[in-house]
C-alpha positions in Angstrom: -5.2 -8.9 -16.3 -1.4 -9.8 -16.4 -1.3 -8.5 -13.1 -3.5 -10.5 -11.7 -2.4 -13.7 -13.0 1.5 -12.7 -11.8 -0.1 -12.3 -8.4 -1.3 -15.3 -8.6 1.4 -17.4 -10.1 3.4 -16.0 -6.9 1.1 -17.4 -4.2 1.4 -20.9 -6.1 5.1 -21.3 -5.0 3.8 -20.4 -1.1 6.5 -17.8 -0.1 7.6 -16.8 3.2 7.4 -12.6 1.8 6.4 -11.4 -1.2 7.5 -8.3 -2.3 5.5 -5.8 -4.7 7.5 -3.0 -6.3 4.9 -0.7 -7.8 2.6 -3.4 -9.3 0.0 -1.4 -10.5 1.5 1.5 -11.2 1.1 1.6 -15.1 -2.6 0.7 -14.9 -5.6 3.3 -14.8 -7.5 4.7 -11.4 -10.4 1.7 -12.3 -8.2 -1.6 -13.0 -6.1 -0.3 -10.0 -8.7 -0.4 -7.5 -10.2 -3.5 -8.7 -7.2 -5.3 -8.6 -6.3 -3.7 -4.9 -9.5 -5.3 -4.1 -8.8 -8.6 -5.6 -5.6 -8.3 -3.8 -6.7 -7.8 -0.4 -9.2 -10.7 -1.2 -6.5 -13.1 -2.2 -4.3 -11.4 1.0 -7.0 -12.4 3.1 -6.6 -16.2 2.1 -3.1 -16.5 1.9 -2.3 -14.7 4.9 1.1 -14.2 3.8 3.5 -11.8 4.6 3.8 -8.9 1.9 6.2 -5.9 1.6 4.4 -3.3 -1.2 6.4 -0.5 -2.4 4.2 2.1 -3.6 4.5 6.1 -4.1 0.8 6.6 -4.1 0.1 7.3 -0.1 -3.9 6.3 -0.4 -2.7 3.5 -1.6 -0.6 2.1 1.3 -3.1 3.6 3.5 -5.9 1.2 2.1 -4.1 -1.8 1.5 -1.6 -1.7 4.5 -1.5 -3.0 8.1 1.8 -0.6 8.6 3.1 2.3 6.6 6.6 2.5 6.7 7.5 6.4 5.6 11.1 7.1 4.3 13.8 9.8 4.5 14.8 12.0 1.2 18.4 11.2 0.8 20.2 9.0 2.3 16.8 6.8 2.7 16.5 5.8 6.1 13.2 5.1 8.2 11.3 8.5 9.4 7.8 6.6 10.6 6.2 3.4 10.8 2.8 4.2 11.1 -0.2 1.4 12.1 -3.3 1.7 10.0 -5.8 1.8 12.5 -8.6 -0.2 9.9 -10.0 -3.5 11.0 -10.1 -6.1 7.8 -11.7 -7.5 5.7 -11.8 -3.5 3.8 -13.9 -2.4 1.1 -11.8 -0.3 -0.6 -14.7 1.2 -2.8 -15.8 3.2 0.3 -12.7 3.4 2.7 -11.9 7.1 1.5 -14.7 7.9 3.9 -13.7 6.6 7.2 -12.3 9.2 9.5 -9.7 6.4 10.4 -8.5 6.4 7.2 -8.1 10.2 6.4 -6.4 10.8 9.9 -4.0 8.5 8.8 -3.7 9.6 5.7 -2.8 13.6 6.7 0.0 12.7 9.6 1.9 10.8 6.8 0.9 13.3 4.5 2.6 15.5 6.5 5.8 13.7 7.0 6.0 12.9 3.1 5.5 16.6 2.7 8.9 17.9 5.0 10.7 15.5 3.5 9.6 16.7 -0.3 10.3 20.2 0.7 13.9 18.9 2.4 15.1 16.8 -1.0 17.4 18.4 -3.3 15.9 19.3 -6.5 
């Protein structure tokens, strides 16, 4: 539970932002989604502002207020997209909401053209 205690030791210090580069990507589909949960949880105290880099898209779906979609090369902004989902989420049943898979396909289909458009 590393993870969880770095996320942790961050709120302590109160910042403005916090910024999340991948944090769970090494961990398996179970620890993930229990520590998204725990996250949103601690989120939802906090209140704090936090930019999460992630290239799972269910991922920043669930967790995310705003999805903020990318260019292939040179990286520039193609979409910030609202996540239509009141809070708090339960994340162990989200997949099911209509909401949630709209969202989920128009960024889909933006990440897809710009798969298709990056070189190789």
């Amino acid at each position: 539970m590393r993870q969880r205690a770095n996320i942790i030791r961050t709120l302590v210090y109160d910042p403005e932002v916090i910024l999340m580069d991948e944090p769970f990507g090494p961990l398996d589909a179970q620890t993930r989604l229990l520590l998204q949960d725990q996250l949103l949880k601690l989120w939802d105290g906090a209140r704090k502002t936090i930019v999460f880099i992630t290239h799972d898209l269910g991922e920043a779906v669930a967790l995310a207020d705003r999805v903020v979609v990318m260019t292939a090369r040179p990286g520039t902004v193609k979409r910030i997209c609202p996540v239509p989902l009141e809070r708090p989420r339960d994340l162990f049943h989200l997949h099911d909401d209509e909401r949630f898979r709209q969202t989920y396909d128009t960024l889909w289909d933006d990440l897809e053209a710009e798969v298709r458009r990056a070189p190789a």
